[in-house]
PDB file as gemmi writes it, atoms N, CA and C in Angstrom:
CRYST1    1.000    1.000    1.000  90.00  90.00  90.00 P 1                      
ATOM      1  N   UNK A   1       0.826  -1.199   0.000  1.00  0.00           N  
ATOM      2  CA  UNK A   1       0.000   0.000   0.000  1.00  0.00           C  
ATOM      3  C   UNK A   1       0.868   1.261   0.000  1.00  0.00           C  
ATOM      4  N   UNK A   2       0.680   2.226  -0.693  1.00  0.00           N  
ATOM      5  CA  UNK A   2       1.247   3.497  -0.824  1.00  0.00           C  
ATOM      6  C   UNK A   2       0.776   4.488   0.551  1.00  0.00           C  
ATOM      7  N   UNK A   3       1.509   4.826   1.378  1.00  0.00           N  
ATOM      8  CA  UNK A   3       2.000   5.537   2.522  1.00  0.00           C  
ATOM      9  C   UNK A   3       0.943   6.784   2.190  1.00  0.00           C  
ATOM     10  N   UNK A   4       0.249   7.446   3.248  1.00  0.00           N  
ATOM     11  CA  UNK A   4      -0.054   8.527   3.400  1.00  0.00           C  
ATOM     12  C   UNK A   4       0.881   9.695   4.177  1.00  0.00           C  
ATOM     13  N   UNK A   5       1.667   8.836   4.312  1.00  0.00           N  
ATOM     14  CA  UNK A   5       2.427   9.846   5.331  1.00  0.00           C  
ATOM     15  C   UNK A   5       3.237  11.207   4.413  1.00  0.00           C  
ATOM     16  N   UNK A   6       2.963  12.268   4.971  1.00  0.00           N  
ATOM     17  CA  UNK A   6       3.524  13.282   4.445  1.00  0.00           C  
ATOM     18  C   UNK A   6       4.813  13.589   5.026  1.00  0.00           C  
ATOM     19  N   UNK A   7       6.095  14.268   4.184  1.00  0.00           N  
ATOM     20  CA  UNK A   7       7.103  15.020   5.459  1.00  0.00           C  
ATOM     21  C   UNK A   7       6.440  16.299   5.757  1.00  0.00           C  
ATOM     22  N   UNK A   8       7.077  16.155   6.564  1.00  0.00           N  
ATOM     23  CA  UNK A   8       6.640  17.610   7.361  1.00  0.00           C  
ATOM     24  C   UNK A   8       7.465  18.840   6.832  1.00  0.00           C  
ATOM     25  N   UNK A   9       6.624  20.045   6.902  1.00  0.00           N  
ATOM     26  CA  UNK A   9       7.562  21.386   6.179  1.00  0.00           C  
ATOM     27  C   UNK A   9       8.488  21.511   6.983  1.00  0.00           C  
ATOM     28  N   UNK A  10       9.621  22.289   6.176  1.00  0.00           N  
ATOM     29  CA  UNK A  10      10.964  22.722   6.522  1.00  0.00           C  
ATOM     30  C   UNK A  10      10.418  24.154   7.120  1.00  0.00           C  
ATOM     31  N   UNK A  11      11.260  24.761   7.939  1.00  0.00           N  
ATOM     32  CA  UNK A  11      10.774  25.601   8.742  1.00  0.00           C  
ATOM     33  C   UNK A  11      10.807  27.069   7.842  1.00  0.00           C  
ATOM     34  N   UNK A  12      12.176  27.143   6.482  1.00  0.00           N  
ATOM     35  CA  UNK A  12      12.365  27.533   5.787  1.00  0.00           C  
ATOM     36  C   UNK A  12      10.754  27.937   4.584  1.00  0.00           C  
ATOM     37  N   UNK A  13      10.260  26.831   4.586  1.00  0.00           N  
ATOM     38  CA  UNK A  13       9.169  26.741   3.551  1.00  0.00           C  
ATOM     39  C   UNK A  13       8.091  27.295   4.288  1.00  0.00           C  
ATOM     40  N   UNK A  14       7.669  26.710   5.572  1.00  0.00           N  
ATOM     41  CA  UNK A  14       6.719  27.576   6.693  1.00  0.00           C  
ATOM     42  C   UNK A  14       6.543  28.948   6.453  1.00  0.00           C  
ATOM     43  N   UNK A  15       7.951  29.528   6.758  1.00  0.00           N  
ATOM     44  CA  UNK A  15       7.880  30.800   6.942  1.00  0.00           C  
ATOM     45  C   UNK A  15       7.507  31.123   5.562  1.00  0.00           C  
ATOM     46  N   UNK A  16       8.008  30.861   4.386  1.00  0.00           N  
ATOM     47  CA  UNK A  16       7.706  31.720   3.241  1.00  0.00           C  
ATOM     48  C   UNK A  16       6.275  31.449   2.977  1.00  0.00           C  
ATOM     49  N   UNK A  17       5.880  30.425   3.065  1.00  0.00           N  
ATOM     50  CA  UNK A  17       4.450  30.143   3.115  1.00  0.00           C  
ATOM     51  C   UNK A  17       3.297  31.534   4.070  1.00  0.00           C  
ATOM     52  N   UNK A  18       4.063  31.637   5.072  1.00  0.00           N  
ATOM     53  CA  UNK A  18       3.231  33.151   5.535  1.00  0.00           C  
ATOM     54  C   UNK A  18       4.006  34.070   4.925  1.00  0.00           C  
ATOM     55  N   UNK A  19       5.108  34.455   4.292  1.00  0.00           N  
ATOM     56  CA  UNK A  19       4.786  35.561   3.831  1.00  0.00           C  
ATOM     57  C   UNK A  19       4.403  36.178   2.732  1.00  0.00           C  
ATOM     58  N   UNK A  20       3.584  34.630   2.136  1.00  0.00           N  
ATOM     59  CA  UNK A  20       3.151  35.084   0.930  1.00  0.00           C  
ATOM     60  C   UNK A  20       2.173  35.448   0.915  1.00  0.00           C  
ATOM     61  N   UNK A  21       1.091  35.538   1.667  1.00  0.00           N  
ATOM     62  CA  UNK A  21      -0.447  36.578   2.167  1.00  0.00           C  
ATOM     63  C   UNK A  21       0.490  37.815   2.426  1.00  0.00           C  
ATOM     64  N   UNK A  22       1.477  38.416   2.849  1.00  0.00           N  
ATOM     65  CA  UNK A  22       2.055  39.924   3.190  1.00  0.00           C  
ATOM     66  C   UNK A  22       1.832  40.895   1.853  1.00  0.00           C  
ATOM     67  N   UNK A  23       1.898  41.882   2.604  1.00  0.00           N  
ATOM     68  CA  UNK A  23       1.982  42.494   1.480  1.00  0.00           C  
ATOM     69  C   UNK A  23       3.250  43.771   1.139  1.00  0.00           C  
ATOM     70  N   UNK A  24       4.189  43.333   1.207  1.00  0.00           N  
ATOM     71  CA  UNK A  24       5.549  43.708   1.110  1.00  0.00           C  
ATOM     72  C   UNK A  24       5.956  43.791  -0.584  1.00  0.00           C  
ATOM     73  N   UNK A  25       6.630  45.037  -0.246  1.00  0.00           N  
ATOM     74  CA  UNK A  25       6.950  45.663  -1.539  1.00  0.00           C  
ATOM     75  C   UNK A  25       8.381  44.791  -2.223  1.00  0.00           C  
ATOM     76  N   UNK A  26       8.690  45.051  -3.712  1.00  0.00           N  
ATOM     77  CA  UNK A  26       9.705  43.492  -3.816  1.00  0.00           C  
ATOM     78  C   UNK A  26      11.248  43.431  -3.310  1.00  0.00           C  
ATOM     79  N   UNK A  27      11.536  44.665  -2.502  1.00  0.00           N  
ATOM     80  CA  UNK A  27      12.431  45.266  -2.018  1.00  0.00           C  
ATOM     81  C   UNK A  27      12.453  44.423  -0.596  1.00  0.00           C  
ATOM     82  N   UNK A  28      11.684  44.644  -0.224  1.00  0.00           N  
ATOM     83  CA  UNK A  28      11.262  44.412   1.018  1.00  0.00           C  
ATOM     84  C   UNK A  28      10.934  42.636   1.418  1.00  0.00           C  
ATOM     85  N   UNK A  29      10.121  41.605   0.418  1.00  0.00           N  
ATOM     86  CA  UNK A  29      10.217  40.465  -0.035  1.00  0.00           C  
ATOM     87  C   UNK A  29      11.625  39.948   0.043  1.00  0.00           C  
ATOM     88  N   UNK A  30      12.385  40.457  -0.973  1.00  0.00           N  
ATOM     89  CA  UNK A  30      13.740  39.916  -1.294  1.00  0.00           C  
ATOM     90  C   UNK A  30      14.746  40.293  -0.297  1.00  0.00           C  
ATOM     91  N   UNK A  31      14.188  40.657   0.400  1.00  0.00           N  
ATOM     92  CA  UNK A  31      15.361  40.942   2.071  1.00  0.00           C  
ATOM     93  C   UNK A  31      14.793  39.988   2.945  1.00  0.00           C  
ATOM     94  N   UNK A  32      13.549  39.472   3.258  1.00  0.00           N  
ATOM     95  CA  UNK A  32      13.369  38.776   3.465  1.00  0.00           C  
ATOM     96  C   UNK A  32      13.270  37.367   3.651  1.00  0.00           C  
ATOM     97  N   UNK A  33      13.057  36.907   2.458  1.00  0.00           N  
ATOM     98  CA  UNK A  33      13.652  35.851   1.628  1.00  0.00           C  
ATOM     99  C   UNK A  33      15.316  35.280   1.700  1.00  0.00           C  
ATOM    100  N   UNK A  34      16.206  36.714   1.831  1.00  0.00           N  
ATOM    101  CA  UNK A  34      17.220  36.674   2.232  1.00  0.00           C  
ATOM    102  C   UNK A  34      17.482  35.732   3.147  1.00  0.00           C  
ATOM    103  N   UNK A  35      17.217  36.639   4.366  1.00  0.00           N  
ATOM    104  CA  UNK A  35      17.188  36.321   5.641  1.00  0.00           C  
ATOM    105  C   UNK A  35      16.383  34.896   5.643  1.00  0.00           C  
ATOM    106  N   UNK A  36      15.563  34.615   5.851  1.00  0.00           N  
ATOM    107  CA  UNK A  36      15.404  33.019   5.622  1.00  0.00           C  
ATOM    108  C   UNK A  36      15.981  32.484   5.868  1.00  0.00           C  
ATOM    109  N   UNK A  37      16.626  32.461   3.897  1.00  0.00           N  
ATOM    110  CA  UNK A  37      17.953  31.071   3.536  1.00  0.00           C  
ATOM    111  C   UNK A  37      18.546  31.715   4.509  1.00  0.00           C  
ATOM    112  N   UNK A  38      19.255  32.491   4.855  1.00  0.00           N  
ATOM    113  CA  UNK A  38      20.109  32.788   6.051  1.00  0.00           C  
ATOM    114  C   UNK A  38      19.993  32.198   7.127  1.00  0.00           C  
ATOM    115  N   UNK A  39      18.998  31.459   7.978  1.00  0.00           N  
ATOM    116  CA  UNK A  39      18.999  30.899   8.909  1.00  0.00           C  
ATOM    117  C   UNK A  39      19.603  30.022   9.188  1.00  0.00           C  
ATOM    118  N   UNK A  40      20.398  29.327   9.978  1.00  0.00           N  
ATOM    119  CA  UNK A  40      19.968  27.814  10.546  1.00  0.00           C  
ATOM    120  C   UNK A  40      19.284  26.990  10.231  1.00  0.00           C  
ATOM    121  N   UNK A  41      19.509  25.480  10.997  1.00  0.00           N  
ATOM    122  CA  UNK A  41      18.074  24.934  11.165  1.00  0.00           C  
ATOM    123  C   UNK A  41      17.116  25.249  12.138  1.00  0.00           C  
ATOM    124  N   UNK A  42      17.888  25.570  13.240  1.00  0.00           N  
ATOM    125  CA  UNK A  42      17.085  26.087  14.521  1.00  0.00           C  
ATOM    126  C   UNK A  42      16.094  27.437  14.544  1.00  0.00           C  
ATOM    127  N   UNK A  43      16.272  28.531  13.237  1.00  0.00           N  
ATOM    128  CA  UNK A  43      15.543  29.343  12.719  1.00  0.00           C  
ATOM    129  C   UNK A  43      16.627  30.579  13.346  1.00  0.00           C  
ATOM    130  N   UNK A  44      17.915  30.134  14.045  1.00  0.00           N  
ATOM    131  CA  UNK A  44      18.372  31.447  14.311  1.00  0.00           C  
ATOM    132  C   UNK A  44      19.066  32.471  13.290  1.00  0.00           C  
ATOM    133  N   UNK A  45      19.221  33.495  13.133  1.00  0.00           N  
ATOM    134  CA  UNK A  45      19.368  34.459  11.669  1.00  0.00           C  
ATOM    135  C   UNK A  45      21.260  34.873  12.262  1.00  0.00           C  
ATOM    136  N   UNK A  46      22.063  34.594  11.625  1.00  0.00           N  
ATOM    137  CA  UNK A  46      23.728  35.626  12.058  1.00  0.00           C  
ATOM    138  C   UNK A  46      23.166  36.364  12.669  1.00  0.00           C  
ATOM    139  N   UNK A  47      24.469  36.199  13.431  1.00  0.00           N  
ATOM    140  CA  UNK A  47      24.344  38.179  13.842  1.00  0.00           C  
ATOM    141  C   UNK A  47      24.840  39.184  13.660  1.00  0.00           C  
ATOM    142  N   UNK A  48      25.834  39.081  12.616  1.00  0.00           N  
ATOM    143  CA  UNK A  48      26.253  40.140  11.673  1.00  0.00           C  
ATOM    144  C   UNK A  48      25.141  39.909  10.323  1.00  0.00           C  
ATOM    145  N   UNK A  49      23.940  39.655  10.508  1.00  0.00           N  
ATOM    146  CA  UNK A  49      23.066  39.504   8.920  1.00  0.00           C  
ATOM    147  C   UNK A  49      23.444  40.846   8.065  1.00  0.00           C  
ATOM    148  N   UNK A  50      23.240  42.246   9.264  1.00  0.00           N  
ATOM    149  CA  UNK A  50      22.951  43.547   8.258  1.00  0.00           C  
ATOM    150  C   UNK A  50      24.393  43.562   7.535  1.00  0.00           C  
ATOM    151  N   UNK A  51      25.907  42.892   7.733  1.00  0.00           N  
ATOM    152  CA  UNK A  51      26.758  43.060   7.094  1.00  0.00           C  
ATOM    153  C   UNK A  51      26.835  41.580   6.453  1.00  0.00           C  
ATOM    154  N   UNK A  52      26.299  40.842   5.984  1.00  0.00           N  
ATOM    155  CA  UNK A  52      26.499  39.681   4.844  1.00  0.00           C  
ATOM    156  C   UNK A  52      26.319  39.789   3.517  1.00  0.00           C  
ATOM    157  N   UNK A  53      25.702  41.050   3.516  1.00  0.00           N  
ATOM    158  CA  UNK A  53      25.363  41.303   1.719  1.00  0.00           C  
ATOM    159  C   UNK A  53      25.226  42.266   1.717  1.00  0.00           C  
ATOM    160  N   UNK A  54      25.624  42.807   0.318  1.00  0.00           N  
ATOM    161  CA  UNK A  54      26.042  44.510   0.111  1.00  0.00           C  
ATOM    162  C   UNK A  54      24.532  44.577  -0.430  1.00  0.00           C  
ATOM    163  N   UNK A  55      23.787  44.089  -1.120  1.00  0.00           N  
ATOM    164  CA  UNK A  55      22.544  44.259  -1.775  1.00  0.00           C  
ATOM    165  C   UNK A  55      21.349  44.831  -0.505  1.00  0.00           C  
ATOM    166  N   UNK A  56      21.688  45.131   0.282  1.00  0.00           N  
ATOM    167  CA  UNK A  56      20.800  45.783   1.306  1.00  0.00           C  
ATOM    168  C   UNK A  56      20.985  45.993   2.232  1.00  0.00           C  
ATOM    169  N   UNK A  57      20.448  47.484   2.396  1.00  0.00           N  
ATOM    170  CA  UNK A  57      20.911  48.643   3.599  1.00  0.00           C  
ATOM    171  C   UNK A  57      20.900  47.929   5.405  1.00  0.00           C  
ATOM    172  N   UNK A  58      21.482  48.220   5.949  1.00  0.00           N  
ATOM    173  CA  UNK A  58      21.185  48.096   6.919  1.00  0.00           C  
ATOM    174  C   UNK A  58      19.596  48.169   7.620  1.00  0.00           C  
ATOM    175  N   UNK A  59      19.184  49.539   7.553  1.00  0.00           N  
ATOM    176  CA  UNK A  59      18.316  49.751   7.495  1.00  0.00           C  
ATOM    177  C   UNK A  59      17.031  48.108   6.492  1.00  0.00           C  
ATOM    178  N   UNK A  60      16.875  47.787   5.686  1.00  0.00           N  
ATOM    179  CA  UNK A  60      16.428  46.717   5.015  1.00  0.00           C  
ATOM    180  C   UNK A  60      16.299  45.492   5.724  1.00  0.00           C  
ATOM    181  N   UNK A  61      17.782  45.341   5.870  1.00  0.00           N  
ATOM    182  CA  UNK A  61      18.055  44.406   6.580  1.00  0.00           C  
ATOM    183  C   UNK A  61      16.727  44.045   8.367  1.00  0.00           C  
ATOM    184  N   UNK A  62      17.282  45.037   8.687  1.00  0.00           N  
ATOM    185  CA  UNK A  62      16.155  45.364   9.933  1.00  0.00           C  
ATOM    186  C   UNK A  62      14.815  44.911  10.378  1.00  0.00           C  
ATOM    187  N   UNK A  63      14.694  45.791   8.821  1.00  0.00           N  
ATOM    188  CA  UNK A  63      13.093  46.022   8.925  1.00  0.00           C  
ATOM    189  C   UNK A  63      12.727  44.616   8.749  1.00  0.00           C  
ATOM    190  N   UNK A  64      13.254  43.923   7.527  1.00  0.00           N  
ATOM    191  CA  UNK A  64      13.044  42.621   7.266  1.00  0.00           C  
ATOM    192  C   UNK A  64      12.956  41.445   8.213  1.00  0.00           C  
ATOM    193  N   UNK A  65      13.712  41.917   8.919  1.00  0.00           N  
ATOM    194  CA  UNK A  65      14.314  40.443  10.616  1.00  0.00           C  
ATOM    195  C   UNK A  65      13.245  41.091  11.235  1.00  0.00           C  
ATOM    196  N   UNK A  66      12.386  42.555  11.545  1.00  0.00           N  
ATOM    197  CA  UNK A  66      11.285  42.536  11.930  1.00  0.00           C  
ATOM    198  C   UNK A  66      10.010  41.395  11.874  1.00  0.00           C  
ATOM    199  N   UNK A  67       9.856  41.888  10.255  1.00  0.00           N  
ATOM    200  CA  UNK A  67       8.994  41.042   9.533  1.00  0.00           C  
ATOM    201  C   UNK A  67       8.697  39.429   9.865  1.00  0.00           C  
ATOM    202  N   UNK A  68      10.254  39.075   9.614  1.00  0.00           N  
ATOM    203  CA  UNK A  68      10.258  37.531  10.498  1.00  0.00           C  
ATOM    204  C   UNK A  68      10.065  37.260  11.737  1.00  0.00           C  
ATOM    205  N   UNK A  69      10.256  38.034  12.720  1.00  0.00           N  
ATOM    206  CA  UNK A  69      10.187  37.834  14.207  1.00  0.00           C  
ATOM    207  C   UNK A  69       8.923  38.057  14.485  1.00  0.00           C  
ATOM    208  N   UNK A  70       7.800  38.377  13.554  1.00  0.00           N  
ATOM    209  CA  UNK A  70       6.508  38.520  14.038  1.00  0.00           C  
ATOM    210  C   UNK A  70       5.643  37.438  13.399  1.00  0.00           C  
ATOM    211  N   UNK A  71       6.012  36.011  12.374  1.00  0.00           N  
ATOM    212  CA  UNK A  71       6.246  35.291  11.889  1.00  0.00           C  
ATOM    213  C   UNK A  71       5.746  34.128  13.245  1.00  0.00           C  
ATOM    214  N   UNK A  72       5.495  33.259  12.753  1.00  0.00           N  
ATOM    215  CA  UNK A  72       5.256  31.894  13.658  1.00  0.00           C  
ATOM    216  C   UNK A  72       6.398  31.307  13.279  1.00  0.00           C  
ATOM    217  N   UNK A  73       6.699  30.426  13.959  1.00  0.00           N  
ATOM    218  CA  UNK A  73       6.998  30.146  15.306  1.00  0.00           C  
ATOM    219  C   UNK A  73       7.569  31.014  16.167  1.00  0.00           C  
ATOM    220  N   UNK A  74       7.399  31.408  17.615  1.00  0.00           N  
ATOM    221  CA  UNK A  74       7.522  32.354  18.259  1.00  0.00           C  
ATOM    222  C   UNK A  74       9.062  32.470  18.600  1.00  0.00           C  
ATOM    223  N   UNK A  75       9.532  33.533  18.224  1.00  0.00           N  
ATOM    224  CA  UNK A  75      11.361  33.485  18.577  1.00  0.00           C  
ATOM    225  C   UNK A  75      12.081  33.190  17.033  1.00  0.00           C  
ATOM    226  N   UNK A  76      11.109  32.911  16.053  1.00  0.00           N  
ATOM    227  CA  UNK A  76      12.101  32.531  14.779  1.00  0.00           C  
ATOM    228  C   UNK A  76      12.934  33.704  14.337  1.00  0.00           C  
ATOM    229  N   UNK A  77      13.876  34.119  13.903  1.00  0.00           N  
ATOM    230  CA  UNK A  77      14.868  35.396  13.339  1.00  0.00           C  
ATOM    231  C   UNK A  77      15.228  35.147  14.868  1.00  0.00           C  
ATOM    232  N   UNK A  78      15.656  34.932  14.936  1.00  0.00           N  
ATOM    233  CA  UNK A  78      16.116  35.741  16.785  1.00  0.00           C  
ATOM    234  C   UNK A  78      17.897  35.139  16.364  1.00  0.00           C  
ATOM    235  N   UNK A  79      18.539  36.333  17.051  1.00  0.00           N  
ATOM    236  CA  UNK A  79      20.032  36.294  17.110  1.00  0.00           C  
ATOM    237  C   UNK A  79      21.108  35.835  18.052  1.00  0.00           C  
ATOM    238  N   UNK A  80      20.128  35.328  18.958  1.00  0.00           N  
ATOM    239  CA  UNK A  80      20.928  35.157  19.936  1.00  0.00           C  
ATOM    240  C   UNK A  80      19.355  34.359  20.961  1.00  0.00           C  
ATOM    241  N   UNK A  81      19.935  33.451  21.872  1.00  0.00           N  
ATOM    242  CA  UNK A  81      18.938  32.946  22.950  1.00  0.00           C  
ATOM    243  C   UNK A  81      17.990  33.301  23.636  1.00  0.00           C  
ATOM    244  N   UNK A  82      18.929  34.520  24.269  1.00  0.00           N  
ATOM    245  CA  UNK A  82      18.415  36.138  24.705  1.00  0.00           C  
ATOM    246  C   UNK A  82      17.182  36.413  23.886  1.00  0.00           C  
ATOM    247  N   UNK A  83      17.605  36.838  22.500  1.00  0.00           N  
ATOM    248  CA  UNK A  83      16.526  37.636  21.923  1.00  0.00           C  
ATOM    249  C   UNK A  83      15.618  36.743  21.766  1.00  0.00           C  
ATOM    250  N   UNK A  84      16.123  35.513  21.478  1.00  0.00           N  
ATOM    251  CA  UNK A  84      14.455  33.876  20.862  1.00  0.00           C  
ATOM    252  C   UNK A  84      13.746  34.142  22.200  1.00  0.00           C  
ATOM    253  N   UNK A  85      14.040  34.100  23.428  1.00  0.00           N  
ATOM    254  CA  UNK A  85      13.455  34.321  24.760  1.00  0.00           C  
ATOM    255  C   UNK A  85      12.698  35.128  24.981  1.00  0.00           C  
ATOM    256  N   UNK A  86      13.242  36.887  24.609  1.00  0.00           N  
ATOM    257  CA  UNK A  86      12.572  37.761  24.763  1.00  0.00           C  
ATOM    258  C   UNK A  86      11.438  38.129  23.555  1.00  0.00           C  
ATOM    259  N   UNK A  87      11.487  37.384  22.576  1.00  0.00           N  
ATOM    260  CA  UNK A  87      10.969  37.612  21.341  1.00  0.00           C  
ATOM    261  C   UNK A  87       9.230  36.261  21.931  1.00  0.00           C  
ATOM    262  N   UNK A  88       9.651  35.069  22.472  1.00  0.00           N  
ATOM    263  CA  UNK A  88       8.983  34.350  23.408  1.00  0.00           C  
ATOM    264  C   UNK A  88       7.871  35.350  24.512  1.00  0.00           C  
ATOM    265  N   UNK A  89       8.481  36.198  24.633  1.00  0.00           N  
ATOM    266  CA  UNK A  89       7.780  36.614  26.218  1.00  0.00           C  
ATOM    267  C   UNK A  89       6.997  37.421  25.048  1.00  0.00           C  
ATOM    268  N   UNK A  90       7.505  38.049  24.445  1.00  0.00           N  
ATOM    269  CA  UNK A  90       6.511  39.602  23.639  1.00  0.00           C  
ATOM    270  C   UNK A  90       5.325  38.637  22.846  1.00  0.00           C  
ATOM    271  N   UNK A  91       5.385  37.139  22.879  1.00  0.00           N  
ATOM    272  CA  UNK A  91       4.300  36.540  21.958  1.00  0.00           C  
ATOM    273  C   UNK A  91       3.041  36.374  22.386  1.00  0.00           C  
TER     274      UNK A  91                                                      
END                                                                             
């Protein structure tokens, strides 16, 4: 018999999966998106992200790791333990 069993999403695919209802300009998308693939598996983002790529401002950068940290699962973008924690409490 052929398996019903599905894999389960990558946490990577999750997230883009919500941010495709957003409505983010393609500037703003593609910093995003960035950041993503940028993760881990654990969903944590560098912590030098705003200096890994010249293709977007600091500022971009930012706003974008915003975007994700308000994102399900609670604490995902987070840079550090600290912040997955405190990003935890603000949920």
């Amino acid at each position: 018999p052929i398996s019903s069993f599905a894999p389960a999403k990558t946490l990577p695919a999750f997230l883009l999966e919500q941010i495709a209802s957003l409505k983010l300009d393609e500037s703003a998308r593609s910093a995003v998106v960035y950041i993503i693939c940028s993760m881990d598996e654990n969903g944590y983002v560098p912590e030098n992200i705003d200096c890994l790529n010249e293709k977007y401002s600091p500022a971009c950068i930012h706003n974008a790791l915003e975007i994700i940290q308000s994102l399900e699962p609670a604490g995902v973008g987070a840079r550090s333990l600290g912040e997955c924690l405190h990003l935890h409490i603000g949920a």
